[in-house]
C-alpha positions as CSV (number, residue, x, y, z in Angstrom):
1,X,71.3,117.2,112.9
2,X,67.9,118.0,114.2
3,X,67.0,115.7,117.4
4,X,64.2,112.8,116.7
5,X,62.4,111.0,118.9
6,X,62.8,107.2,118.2
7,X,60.5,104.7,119.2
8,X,61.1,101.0,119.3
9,X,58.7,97.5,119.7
10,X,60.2,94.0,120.7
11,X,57.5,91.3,119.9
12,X,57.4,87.8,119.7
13,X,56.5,85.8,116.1
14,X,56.6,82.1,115.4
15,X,59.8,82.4,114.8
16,X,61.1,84.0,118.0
17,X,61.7,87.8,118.7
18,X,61.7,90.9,116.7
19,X,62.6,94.4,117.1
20,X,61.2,97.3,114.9
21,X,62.9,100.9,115.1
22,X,61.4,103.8,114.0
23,X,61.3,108.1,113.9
24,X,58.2,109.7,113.3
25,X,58.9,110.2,109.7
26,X,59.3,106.4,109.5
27,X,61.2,102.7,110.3
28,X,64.7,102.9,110.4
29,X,65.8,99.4,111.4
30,X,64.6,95.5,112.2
31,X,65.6,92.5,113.7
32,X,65.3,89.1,111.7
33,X,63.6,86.7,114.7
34,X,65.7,86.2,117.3
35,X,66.3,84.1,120.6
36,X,65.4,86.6,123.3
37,X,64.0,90.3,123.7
38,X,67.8,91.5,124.5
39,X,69.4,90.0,121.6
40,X,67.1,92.4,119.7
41,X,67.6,95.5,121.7
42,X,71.3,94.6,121.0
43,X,70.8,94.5,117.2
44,X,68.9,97.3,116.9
45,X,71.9,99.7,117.5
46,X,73.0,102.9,119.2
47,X,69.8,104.5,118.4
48,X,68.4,102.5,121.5
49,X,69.9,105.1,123.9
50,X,66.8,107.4,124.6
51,X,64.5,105.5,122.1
52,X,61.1,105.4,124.1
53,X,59.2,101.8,123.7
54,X,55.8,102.6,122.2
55,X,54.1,99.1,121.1
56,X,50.7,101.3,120.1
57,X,53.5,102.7,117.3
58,X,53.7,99.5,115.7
59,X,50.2,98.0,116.3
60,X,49.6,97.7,112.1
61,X,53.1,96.9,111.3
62,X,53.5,94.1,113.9
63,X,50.4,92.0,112.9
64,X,51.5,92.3,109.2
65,X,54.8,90.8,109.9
66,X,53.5,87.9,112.4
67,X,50.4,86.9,109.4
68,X,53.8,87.0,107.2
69,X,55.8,84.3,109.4
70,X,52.4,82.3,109.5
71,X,52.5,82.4,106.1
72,X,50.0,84.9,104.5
73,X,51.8,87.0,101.5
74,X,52.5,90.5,102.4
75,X,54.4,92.7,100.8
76,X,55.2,96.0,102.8
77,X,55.9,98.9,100.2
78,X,53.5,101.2,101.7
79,X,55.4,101.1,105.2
80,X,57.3,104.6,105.4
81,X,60.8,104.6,105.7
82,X,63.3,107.3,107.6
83,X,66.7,106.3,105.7
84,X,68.0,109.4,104.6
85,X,71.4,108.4,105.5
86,X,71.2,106.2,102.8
87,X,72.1,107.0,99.1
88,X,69.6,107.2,96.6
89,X,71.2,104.5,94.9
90,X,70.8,102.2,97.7
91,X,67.4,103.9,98.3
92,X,66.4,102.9,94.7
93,X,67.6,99.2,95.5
94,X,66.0,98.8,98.1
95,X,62.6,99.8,96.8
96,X,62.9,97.7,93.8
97,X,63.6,95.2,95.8
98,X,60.0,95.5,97.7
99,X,58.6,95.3,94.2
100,X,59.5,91.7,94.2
101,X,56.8,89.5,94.6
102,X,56.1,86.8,97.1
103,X,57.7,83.7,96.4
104,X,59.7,84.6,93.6
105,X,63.8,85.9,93.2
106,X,65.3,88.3,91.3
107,X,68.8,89.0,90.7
108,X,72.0,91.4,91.5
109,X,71.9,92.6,88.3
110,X,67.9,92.8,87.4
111,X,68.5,95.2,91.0
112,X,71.0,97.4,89.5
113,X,68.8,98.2,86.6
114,X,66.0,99.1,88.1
115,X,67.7,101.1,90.5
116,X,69.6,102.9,87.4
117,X,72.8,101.4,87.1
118,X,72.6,98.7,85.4
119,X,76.3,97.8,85.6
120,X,76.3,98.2,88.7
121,X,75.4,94.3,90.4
122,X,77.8,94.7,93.0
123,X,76.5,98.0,94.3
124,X,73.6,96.1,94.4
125,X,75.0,93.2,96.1
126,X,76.1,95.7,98.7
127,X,73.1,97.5,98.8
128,X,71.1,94.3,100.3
129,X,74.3,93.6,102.4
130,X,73.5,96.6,104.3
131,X,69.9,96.8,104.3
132,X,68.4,97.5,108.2
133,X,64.8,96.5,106.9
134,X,64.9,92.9,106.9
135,X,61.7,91.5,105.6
136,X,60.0,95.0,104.9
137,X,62.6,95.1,102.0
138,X,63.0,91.4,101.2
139,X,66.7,91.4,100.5
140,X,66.2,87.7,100.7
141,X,64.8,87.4,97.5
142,X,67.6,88.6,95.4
143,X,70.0,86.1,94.5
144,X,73.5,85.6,92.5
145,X,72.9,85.0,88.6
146,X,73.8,82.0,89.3
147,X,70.8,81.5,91.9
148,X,73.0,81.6,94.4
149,X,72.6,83.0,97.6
150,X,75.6,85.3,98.3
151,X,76.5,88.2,100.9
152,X,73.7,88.2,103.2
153,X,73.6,91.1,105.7
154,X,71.1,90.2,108.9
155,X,71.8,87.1,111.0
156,X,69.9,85.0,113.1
157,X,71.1,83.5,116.4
């Protein structure tokens, strides 16, 4: 594995503190709003060890996301992603899911189709489970068939 230089910002939002993580080929992980500053640099993993903070980094991204908690639409499909760990299935979720509008759902299923695999809701399901870019891919807006919210991944404290 070839060493990368990560770079994190912890910002404040109306809804408390957020922590962005990101390589130079992209974000790699978020915080949903939290409490404090250190409950964010918690959250944001292992890859905190050596990251360098760099608020410039994140000037763009950070005022999108604040205009989003004060409630201005924003979808976030153009921000570049480093998530090669990933597996192009779960890659594929997880940018259909950004195709989601503002304000509207979309189901486990619907996800697994346009991802491929369309028998494959539960993949799906898992997919958002484990999804490190809360709000830049709105895992929140994919529900159960049954409109039911099920499995959610981030947590707020």
């Amino acid at each position: 594995m070839t060493d990368l230089t990560i770079y994190y910002d912890i910002f404040e939002t109306p809804f408390g503190w957020m922590g962005l993580l990101a390589s130079d080929k992209g974000l790699r992980n978020t915080t949903l709003p939290q409490n404090s500053p250190d409950i964010c640099y918690e959250e944001l993993g292992p890859e905190m060890v050596g990251a360098v903070q760099d608020s410039n980094r994140f000037d763009e991204l950070r005022q999108r996301i604040i205009g989003y908690f004060e409630g201005h639409p924003e979808t976030f499909e153009d921000v570049p992603v480093d998530l090669e760990d990933a597996s192009e299935f779960y890659l594929a979720a997880w940018r259909a899911c950004q195709s989601i509008p503002h304000g509207e759902t979309r189901t486990y299923g619907w996800l697994a189709d346009q991802a491929g695999n369309p028998r494959a809701a539960r993949a799906a399901g898992q997919s958002m489970a484990r999804n490190r870019l809360a709000i830049i891919v709105p895992c929140h807006r994919v529900v159960a068939s049954d409109g039911s919210l099920r499995g959610f991944g981030k947590s707020t404290t």
